[in-house]
C-alpha positions as CSV (number, residue, x, y, z in Angstrom):
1,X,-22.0,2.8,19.8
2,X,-19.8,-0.3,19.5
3,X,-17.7,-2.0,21.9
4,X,-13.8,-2.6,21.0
5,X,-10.5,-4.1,23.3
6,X,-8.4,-1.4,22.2
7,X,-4.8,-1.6,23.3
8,X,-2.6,1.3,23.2
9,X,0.5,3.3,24.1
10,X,0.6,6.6,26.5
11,X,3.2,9.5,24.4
12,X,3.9,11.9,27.6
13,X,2.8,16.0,27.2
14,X,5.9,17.0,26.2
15,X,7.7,14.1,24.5
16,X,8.6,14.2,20.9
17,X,8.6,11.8,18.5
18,X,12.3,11.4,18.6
19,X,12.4,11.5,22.5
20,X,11.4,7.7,23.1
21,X,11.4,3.8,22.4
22,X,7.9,2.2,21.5
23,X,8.7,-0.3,24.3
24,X,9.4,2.1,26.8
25,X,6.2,3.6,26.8
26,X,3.3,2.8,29.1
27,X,0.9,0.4,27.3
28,X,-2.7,-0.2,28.4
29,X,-5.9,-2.0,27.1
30,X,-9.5,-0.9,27.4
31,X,-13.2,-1.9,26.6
32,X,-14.0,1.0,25.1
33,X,-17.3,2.2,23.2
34,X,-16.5,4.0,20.0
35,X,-19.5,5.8,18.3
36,X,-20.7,4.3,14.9
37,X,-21.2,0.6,13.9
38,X,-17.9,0.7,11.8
39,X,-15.5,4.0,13.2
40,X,-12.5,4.9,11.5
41,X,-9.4,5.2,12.9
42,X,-9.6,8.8,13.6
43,X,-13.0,8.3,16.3
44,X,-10.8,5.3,17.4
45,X,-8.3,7.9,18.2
46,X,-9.9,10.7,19.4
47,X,-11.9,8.3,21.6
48,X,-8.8,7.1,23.7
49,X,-7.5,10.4,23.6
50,X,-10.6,11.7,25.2
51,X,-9.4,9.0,28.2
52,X,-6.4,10.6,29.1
53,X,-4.8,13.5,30.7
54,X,-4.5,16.8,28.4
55,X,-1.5,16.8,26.4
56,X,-0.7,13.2,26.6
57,X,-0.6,11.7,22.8
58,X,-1.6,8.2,22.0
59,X,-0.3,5.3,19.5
60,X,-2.9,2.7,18.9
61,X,-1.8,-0.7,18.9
62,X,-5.0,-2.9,18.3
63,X,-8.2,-2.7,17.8
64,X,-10.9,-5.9,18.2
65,X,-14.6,-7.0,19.1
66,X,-14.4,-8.1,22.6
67,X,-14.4,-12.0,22.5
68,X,-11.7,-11.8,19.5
69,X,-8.5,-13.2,20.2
């Protein structure tokens, strides 16, 4: 497992891609450990989503070592 800041938007269960402004949507950032030494951006995803409630989509916004500015 690695450690990354990953910082992200929340996509509401139900809401479309058409349905919304990037910068309305609820952003947050995490220390997160993502399996592998080098994960791709599907574990990256799938690892976030994991964090929140079912049918809630996710837009990843960064990804870095913690420490990284």
């Amino acid at each position: 497992m690695s450690e990354y800041v990953i910082r992200y938007s929340i996509i509401p269960p139900g809401v479309g891609p058409d349905d919304y402004e990037p910068a309305d949507l609820e952003q947050r950032e995490h220390l997160v450990d993502v399996p592998g030494e080098q994960p791709t951006k599907v574990t990256i995803h799938s690892t976030v989503q994991a964090l929140l409630p079912p049918g809630s989509g996710v837009a990843i916004l960064s990804v870095r070592a913690p420490g990284e500015a």
